[in-house]
One Martini backbone bead per residue (centre of mass of N, CA, C, O) as a GRO file, in nm:
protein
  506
    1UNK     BB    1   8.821   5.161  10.649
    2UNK     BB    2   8.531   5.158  10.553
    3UNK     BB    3   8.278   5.088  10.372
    4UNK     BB    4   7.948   5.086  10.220
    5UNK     BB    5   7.821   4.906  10.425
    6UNK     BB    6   7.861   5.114  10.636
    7UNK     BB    7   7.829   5.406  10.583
    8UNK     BB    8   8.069   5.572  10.470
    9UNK     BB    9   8.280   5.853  10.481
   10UNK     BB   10   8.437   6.087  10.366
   11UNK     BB   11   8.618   6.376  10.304
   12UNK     BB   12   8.576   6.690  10.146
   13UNK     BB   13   8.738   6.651   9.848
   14UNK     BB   14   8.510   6.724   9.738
   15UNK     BB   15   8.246   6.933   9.542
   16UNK     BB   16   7.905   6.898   9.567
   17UNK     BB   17   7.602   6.953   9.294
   18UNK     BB   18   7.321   6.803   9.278
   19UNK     BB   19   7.079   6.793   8.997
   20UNK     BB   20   6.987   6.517   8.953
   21UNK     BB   21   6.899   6.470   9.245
   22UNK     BB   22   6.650   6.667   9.203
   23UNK     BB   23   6.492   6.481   9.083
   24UNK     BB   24   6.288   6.284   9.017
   25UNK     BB   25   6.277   5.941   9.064
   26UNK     BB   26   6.214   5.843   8.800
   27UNK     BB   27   6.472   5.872   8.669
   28UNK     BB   28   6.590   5.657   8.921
   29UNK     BB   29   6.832   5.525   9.121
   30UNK     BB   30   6.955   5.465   9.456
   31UNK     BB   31   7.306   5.370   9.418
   32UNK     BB   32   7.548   5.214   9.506
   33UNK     BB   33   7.863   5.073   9.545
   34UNK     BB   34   8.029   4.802   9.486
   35UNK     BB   35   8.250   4.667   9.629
   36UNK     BB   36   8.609   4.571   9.629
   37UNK     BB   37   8.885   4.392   9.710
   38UNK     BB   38   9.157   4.502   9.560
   39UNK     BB   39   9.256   4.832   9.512
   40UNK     BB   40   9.461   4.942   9.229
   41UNK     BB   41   9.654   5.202   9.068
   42UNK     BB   42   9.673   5.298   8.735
   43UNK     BB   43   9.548   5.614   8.667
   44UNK     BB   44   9.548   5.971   8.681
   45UNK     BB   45   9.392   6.277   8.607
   46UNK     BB   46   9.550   6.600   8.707
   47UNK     BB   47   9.418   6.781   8.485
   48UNK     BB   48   9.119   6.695   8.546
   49UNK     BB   49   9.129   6.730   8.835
   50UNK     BB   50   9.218   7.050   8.838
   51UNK     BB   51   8.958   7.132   8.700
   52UNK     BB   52   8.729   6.994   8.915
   53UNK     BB   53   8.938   7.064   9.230
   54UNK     BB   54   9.071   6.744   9.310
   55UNK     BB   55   9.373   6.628   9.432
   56UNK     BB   56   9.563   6.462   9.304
   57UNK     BB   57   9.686   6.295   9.575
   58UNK     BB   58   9.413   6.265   9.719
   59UNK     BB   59   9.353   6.053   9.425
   60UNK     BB   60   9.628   5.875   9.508
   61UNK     BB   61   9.530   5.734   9.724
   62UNK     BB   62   9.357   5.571   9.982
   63UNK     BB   63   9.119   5.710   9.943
   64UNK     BB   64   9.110   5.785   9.599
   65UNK     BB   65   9.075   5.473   9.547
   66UNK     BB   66   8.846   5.391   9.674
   67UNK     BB   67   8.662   5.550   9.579
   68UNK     BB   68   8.677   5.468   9.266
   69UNK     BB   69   8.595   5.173   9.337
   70UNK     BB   70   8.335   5.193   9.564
   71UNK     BB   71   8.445   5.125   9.877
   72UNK     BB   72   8.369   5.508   9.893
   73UNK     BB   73   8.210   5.791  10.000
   74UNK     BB   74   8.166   6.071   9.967
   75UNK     BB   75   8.107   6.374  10.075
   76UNK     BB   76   7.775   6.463   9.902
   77UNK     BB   77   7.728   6.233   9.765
   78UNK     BB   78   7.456   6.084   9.516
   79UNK     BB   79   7.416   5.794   9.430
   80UNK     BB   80   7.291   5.664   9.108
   81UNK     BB   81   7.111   5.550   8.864
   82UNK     BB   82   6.971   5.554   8.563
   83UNK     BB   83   6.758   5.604   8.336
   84UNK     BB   84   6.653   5.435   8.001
   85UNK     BB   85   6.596   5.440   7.635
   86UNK     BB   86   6.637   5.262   7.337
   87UNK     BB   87   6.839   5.215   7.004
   88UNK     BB   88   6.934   4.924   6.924
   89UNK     BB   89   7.041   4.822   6.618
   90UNK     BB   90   6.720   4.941   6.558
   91UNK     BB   91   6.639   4.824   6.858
   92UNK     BB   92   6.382   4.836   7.079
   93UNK     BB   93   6.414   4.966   7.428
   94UNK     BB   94   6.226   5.043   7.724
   95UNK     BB   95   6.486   4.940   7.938
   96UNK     BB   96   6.810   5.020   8.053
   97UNK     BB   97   7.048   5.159   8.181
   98UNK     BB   98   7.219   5.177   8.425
   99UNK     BB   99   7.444   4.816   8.426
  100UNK     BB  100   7.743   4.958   8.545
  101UNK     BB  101   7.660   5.275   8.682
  102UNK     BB  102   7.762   5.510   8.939
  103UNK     BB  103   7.679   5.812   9.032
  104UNK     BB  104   7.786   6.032   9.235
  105UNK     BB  105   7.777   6.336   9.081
  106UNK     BB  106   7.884   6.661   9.122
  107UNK     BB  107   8.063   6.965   8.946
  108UNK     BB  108   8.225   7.244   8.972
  109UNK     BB  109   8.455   7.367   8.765
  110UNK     BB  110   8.671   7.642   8.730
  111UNK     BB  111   8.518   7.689   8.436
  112UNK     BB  112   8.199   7.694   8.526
  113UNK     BB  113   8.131   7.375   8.467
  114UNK     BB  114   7.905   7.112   8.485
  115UNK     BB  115   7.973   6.757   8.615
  116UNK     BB  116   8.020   6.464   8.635
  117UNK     BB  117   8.083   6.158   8.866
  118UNK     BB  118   8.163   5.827   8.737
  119UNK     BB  119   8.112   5.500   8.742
  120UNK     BB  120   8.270   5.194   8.599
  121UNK     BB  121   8.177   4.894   8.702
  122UNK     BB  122   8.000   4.932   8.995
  123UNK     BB  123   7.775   4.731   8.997
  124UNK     BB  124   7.439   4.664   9.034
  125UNK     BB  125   7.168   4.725   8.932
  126UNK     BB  126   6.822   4.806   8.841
  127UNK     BB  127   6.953   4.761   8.518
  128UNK     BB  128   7.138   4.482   8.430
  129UNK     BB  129   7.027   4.249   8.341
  130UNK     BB  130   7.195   3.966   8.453
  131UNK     BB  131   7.414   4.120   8.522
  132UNK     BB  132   7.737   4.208   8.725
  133UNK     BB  133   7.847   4.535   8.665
  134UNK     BB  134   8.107   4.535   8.541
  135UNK     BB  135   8.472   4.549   8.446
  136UNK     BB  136   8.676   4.495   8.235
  137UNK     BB  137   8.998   4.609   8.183
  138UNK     BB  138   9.014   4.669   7.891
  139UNK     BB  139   8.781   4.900   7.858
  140UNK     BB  140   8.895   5.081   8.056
  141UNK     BB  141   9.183   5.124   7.857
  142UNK     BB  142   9.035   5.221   7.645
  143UNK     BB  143   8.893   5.458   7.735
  144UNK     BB  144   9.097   5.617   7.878
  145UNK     BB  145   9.283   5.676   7.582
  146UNK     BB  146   9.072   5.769   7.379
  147UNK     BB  147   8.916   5.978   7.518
  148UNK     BB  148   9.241   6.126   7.583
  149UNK     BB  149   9.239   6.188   7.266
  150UNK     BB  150   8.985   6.343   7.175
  151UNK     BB  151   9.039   6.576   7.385
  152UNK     BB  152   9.328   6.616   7.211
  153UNK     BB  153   9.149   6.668   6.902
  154UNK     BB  154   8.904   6.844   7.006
  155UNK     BB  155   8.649   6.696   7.119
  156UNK     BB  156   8.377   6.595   7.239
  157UNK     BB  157   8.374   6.440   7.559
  158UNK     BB  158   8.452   6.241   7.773
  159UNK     BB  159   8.654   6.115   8.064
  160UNK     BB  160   8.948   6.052   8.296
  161UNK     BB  161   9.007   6.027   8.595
  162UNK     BB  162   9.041   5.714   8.646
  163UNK     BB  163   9.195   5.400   8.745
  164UNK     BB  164   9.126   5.064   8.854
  165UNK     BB  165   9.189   4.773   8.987
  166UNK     BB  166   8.987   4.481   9.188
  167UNK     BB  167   9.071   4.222   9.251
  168UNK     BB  168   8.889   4.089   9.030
  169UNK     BB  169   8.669   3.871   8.844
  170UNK     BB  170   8.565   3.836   8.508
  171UNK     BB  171   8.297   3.713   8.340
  172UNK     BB  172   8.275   3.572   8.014
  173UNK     BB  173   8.443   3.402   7.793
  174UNK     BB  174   8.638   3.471   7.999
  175UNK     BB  175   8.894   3.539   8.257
  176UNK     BB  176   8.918   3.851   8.386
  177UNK     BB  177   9.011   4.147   8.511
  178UNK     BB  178   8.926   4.391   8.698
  179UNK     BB  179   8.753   4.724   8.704
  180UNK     BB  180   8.761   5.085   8.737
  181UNK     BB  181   8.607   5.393   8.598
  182UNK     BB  182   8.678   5.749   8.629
  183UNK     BB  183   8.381   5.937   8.474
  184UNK     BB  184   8.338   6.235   8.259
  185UNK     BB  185   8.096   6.478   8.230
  186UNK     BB  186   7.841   6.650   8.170
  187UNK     BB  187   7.644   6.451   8.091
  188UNK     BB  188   7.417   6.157   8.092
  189UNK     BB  189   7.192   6.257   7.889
  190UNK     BB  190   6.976   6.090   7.660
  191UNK     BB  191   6.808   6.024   7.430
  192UNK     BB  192   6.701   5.762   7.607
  193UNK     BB  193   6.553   5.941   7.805
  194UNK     BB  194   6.356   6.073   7.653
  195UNK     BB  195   6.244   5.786   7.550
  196UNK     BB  196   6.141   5.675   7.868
  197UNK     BB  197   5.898   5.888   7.874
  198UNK     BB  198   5.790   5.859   7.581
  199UNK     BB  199   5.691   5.567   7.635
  200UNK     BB  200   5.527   5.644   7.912
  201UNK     BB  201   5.379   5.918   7.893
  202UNK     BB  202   5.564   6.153   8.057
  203UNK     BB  203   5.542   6.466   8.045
  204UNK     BB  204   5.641   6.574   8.330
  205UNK     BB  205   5.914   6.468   8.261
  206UNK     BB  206   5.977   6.593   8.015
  207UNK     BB  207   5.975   6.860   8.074
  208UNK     BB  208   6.203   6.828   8.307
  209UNK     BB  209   6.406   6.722   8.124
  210UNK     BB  210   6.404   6.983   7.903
  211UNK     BB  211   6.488   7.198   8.132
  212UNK     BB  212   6.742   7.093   8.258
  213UNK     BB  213   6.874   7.078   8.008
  214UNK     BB  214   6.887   7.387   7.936
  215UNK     BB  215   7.005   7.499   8.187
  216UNK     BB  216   7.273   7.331   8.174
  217UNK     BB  217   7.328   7.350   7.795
  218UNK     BB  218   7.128   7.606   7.736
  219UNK     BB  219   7.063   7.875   7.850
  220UNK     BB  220   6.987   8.039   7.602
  221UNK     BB  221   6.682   7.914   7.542
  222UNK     BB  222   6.577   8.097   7.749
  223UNK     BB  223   6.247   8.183   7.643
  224UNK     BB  224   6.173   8.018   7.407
  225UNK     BB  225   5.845   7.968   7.286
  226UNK     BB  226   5.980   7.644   7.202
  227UNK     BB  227   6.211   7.474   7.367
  228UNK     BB  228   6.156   7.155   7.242
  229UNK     BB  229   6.241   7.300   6.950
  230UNK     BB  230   6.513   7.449   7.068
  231UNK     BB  231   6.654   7.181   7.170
  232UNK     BB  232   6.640   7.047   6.885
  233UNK     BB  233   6.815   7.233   6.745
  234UNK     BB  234   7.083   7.220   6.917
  235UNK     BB  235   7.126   6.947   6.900
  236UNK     BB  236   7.160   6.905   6.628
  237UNK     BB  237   7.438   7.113   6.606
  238UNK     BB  238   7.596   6.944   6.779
  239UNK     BB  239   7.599   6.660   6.637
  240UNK     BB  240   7.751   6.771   6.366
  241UNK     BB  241   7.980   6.879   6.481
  242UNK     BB  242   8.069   6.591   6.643
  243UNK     BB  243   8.048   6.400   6.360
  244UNK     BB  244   8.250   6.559   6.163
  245UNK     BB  245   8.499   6.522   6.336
  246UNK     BB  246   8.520   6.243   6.330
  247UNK     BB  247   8.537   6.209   6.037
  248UNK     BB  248   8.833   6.394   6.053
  249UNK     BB  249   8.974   6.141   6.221
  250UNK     BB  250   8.865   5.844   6.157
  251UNK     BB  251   8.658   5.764   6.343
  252UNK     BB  252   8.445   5.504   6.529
  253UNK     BB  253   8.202   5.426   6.737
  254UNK     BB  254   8.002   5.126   6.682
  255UNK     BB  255   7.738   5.228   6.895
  256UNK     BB  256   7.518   5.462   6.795
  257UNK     BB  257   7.307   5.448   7.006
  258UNK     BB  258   7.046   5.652   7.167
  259UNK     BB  259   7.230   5.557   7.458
  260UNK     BB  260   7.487   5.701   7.330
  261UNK     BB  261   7.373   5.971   7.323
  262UNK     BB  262   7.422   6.330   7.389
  263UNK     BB  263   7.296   6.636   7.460
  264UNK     BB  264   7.607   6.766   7.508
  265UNK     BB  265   7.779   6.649   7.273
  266UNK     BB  266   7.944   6.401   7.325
  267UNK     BB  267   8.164   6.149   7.358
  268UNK     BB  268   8.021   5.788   7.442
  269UNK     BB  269   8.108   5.458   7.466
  270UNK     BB  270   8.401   5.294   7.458
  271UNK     BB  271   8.383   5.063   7.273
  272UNK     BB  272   8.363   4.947   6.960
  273UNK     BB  273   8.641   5.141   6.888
  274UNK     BB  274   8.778   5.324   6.569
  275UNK     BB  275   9.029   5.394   6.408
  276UNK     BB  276   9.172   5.441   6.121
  277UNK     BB  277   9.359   5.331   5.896
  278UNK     BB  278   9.304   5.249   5.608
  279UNK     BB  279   9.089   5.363   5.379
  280UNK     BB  280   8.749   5.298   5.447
  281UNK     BB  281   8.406   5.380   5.410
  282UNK     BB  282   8.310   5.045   5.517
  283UNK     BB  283   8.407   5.057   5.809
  284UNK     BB  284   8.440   4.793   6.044
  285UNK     BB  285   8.469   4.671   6.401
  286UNK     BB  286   8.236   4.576   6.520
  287UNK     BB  287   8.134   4.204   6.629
  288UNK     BB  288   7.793   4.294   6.594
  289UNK     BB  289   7.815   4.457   6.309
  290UNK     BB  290   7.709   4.257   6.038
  291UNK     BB  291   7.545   4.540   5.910
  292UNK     BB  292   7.692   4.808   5.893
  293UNK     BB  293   7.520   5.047   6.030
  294UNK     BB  294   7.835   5.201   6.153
  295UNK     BB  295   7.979   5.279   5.976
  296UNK     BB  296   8.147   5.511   5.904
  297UNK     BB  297   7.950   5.646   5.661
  298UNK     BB  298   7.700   5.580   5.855
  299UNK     BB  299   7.717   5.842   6.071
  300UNK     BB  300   7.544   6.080   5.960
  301UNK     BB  301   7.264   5.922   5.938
  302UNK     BB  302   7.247   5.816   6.232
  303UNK     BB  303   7.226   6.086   6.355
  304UNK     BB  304   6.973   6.166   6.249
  305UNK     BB  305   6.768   5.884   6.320
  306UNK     BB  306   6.813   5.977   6.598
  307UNK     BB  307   6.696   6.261   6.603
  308UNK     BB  308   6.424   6.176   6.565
  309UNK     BB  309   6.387   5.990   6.823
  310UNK     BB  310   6.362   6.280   6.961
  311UNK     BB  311   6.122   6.432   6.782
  312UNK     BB  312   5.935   6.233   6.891
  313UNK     BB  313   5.990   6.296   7.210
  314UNK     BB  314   5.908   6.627   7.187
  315UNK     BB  315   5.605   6.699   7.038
  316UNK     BB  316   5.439   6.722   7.234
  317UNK     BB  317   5.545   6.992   7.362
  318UNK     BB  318   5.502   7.163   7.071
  319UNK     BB  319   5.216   7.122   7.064
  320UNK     BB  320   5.185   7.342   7.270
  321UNK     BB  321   5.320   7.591   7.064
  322UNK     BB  322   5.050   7.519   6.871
  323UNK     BB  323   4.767   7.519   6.723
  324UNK     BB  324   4.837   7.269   6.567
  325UNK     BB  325   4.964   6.956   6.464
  326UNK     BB  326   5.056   7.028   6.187
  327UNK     BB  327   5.240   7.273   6.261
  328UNK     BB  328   5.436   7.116   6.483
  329UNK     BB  329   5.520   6.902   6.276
  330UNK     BB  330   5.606   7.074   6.040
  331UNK     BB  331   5.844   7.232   6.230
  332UNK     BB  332   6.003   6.961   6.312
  333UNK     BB  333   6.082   6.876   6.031
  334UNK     BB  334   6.193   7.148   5.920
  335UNK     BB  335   6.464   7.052   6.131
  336UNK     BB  336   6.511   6.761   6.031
  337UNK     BB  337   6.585   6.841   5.752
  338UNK     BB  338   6.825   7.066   5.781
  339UNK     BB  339   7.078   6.853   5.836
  340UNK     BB  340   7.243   6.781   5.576
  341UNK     BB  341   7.318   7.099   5.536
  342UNK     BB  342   7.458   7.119   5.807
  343UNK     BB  343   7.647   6.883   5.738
  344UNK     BB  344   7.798   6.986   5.479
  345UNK     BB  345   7.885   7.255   5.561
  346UNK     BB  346   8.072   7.148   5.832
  347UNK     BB  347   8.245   6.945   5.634
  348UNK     BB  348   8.363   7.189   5.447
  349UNK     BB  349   8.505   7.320   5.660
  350UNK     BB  350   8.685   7.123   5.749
  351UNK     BB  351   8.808   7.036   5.510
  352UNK     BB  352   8.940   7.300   5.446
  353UNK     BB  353   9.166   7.271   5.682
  354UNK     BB  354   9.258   6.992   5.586
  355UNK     BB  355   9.335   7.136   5.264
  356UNK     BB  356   9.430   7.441   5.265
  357UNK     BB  357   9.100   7.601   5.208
  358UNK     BB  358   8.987   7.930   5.276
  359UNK     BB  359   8.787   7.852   5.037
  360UNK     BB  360   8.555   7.782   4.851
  361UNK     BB  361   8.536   7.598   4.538
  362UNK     BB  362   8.500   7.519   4.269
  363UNK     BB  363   8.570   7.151   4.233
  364UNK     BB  364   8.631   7.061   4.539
  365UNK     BB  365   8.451   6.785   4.553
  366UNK     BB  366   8.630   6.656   4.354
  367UNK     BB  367   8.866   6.644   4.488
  368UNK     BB  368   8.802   6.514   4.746
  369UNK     BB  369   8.671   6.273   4.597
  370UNK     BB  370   8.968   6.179   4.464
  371UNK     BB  371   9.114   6.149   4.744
  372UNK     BB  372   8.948   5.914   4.836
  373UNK     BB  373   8.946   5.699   4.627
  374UNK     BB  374   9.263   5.669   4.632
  375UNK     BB  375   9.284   5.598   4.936
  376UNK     BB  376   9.176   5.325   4.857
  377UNK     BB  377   9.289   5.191   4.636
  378UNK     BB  378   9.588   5.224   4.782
  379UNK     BB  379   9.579   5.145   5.086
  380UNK     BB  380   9.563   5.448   5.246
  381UNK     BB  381   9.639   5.574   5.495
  382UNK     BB  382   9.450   5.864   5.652
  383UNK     BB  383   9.690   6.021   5.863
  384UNK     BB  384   9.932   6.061   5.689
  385UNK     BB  385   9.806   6.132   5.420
  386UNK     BB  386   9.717   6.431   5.562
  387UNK     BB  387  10.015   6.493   5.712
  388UNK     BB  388  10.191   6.514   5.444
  389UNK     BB  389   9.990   6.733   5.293
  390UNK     BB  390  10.095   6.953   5.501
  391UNK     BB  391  10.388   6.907   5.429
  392UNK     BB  392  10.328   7.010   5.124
  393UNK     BB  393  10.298   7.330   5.244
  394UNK     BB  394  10.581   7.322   5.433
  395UNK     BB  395  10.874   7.421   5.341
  396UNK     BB  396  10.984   7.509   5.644
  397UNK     BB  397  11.019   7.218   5.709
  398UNK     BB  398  11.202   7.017   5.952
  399UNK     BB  399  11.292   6.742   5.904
  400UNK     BB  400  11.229   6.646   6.198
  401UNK     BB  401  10.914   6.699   6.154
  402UNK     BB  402  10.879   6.453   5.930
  403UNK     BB  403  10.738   6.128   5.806
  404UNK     BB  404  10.885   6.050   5.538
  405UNK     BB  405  10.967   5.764   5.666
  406UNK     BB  406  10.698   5.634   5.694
  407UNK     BB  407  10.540   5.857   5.432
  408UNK     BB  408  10.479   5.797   5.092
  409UNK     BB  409  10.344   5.880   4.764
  410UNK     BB  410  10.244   5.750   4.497
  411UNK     BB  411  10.278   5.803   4.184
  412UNK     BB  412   9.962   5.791   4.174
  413UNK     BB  413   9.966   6.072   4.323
  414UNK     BB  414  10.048   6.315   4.146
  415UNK     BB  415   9.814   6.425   3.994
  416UNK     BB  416   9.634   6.519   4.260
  417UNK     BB  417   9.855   6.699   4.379
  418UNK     BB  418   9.891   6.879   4.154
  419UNK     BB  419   9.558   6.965   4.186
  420UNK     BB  420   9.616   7.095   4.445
  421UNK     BB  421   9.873   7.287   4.421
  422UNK     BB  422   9.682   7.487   4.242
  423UNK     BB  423   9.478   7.543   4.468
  424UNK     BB  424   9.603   7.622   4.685
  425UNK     BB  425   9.755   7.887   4.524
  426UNK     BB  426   9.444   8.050   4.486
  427UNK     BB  427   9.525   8.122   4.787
  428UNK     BB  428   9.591   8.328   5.035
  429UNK     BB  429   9.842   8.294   5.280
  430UNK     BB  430   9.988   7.977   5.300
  431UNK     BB  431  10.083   7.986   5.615
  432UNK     BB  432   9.848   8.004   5.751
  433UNK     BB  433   9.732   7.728   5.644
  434UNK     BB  434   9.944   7.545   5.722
  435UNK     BB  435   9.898   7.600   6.012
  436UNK     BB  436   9.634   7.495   5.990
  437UNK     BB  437   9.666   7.210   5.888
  438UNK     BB  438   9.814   7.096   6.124
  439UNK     BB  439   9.598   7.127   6.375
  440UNK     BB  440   9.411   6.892   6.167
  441UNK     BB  441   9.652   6.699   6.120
  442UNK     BB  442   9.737   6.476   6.258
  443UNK     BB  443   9.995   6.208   6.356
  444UNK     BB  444   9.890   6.117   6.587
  445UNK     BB  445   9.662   5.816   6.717
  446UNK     BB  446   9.478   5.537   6.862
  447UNK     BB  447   9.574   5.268   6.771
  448UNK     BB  448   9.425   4.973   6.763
  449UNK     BB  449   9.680   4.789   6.792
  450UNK     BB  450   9.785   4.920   7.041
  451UNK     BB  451   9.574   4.906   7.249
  452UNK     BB  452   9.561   4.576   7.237
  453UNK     BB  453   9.880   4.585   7.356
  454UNK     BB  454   9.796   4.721   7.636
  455UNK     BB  455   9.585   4.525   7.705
  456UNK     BB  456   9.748   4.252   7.701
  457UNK     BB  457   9.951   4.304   7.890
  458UNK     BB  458   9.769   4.403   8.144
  459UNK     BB  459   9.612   4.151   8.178
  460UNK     BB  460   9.894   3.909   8.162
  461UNK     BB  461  10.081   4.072   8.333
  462UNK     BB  462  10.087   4.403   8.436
  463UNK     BB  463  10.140   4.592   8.226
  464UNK     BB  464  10.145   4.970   8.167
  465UNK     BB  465  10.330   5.098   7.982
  466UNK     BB  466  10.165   5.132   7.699
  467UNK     BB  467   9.935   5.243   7.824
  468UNK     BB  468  10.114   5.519   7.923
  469UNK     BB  469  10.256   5.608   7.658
  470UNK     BB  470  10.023   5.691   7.554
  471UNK     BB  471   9.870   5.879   7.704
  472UNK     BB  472  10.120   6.067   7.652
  473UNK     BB  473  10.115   6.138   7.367
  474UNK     BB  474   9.859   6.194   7.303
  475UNK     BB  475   9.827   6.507   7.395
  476UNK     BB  476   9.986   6.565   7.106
  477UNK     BB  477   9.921   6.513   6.814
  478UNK     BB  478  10.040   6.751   6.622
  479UNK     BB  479  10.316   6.683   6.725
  480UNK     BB  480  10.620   6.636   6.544
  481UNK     BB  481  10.949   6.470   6.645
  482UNK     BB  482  11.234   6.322   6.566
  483UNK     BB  483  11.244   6.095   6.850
  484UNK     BB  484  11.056   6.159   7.043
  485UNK     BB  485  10.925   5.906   6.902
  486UNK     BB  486  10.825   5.634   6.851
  487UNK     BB  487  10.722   5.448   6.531
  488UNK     BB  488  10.489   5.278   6.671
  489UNK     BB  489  10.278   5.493   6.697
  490UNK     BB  490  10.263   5.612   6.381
  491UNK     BB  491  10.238   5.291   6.251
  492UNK     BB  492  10.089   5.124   6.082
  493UNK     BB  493   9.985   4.832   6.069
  494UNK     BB  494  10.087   4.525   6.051
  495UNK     BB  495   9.950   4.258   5.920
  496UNK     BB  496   9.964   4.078   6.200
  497UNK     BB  497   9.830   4.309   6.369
  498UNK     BB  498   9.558   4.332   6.270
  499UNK     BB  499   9.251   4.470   6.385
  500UNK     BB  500   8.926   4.372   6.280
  501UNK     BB  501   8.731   4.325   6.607
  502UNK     BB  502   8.584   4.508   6.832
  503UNK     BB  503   8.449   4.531   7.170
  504UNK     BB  504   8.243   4.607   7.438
  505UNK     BB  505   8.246   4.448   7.766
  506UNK     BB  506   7.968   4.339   7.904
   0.00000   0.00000   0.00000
């Protein structure tokens, strides 16, 4: 088989509709992905090619190992890397773009809605900034995990179509294996791309790339009267709805920069980040972040932070549709006002399916608070905690389907469950509720710590049996039935095990 060096093209067993790649040149770069040595597959995910249309087998061959390699091109596809700029840990930079990452292309999926498909890892484009383009293994086993753990929590996210070994070394730190991670996103347009357009004060991309995002992602929106400011207010409300999932699963993201938010409302950038073990509201993972940014908690306010700096590089739009600049102005911060109780409203609604509360009532919030205050004194796991909480809803629970072998509460949390389950019994059909609350609150999540021994074992032995293990298993969070699965997928780690500080992996 040819290489991209000479010009290959596979047979189309995609088929691609590629519409980033007809707006103008500013958006992007033209690039190829850089061939690796010796590509070899890690593992494909069948359900998610069978959505995408695409032939697992022939994914899973030497046709679509190279192709996910980057060392063959499918027909149809239009490689290219995107332009965008962001804000790091609050600081600006003003040309950022894919430094490691070639769009393939687009699919439009069984569901009647359009992908991207890209490569991660595909070495350098015009955006590298001085790096190699690469990804070590470990990065994209971690984003593999995550991602189809996150997407299997019902969360909206980027996600994992395949990942090969590059048979090439990277260098960071020390002497890494490479990989390419071949990622599926609804699109990959970032708060950071309207900010590259809006720095360089280039309306006519701005209008264009504004259109684009609404034709894609928002055609409800379509015929407006001020498009650009009903696209802020829906990216807005995707915001809200994808970070409060976050806070209620303790996800961390770790590195929320402007240009790792996506406007299809997704995560994605799956470098530090991690699930809580023991609760604590100012956690951070990322070895990066020393001054707490990104923390647990900081997590909704970082999300306003970035909203805004999307609201000021659509303003110039919005005075499009207003008579004066002050009109204009008032309006924009108004829609930007909302987001606080925008947050709160769909926290209170998702709380309440985590506690098995009905709807709301006075004193919800001190119960809530009152919870969270105990989990964090007693150094009390995040998921196991609320998973026993709804086993303790669940009277006609069968013992094999229970944790209570893993995790049960300290008498000192008796006092706040006895004012649980007084609230609990003040709304009516608890069976409903109860089985409401399973479906909420995870038994299994991607512990940081397995993760770390799947990253370790495939780096130093080539052992891939632990990361299959999650990524298997991953796949029902909510379901669990003693021996179904070993427990040390479900228990917090052990003192030893304990991973710190997760890295980005660039």
């Amino acid at each position: 088989m040819r290489t991209v060096n000479e010009e290959a093209h596979l047979k189309p067993a995609i088929q691609f509709d590629n519409s980033y790649a007809r707006l103008p040149g500013a958006f992007y770069a033209l690039q190829k992905p850089t061939p690796v040595a010796k590509p070899e597959l890690i593992r494909i995910n069948e359900g998610l090619a069978e959505l995408l249309g695409i032939d697992a087998q022939w994914l899973a061959s030497e046709q679509g190992v190279q192709m996910v390699a980057g060392n063959s091109i499918p027909e149809g596809a239009e490689p290219l890397s995107a332009a965008y700029a962001g804000h790091q840990f609050g600081g600006w930079n003003p040309q950022l773009g894919d430094g490691r990452a070639v769009l393939l292309g687009e699919v439009i999926g069984r569901d009647s809605l359009r992908y991207d498909i890209q490569l991660k890892g595909a070495g350098r484009t015009p955006w590298s900034r001085g790096g190699d383009g690469r990804s070590p293994l470990g990065p994209v086993l971690r984003e593999y995990v995550v991602s189809e753990a996150m997407h299997s929590l019902r969360i909206p996210t980027s996600r994992s179509l395949a990942a090969v070994s590059s048979g090439e070394q990277v260098y960071r730190e020390e002497v890494l294996p490479g990989a390419v991670l071949c990622r599926v996103a609804r699109s990959h347009i970032r708060i950071g791309t309207f900010q590259y357009f809006a720095a360089r004060k280039d309306t006519d991309s701005l209008e264009r790339l504004t259109q684009h995002v609404i034709n894609r992602h928002y055609p409800e929106l379509a015929g407006s009267d001020s498009p650009a400011l009903a696209l802020l207010q829906a990216a807005i409300d995707r915001q809200v709805s994808l970070v409060t999932k976050w806070q209620m699963v303790g996800f961390i993201h770790g590195v929320m920069n402007t240009d790792n938010m996506l406007l299809s409302g997704e995560t994605i950038d799956y470098g530090p980040c991690a699930f809580l073990d023991d609760y604590q509201a100012d956690k951070v993972f990322s070895s990066i972040d020393s001054g707490g940014r990104y923390a647990y908690q900081n997590q909704p306010g970082i999300a306003h932070w970035n909203l805004m700096q999307l609201a000021q590089c659509l303003l110039s739009l919005i005075r499009q549709h207003f008579d004066s600049d002050d009109a204009a102005v008032e309006a924009t911060q108004s829609v930007l006002d909302a987001f606080p109780a925008l947050y709160s409203n769909e926290y209170q609604r998702l709380a309440n399916l985590k506690f098995g509360f009905a709807e709301s009532l006075a004193g919800d919030d001190e119960l809530v608070k009152d919870w969270f205050e105990l989990l964090a004194a007693h150094s009390l796991d995040f998921t196991l905690s609320f998973r026993r909480l709804y086993e303790l809803a669940e009277p006609t629970l069968a013992a094999d389907h229970s944790i209570v072998h893993l995790f049960e509460f300290p008498e000192t949390m008796t006092p706040w469950l006895q004012r649980w389950r007084k609230r609990f019994d003040a709304d009516s059909d608890p069976s409903a509720r109860a089985a409401t609350m399973r479906t909420n609150n995870p038994a299994l999540i991607a512990r940081n710590h397995l993760v770390e021994q799947a990253i370790n074992e495939a780096t130093e032995t080539q052992n891939y049996g632990l990361f299959n293990q999650l990524v298997d298993a991953l796949q029902t969070p909510f379901d669990y039935q003693r021996n179904s699965l070993p427990d040390r997928l479900l228990r917090p780690p052990l003192a030893e095990e304990v991973v710190r500080r997760t890295f980005c992996g660039t």
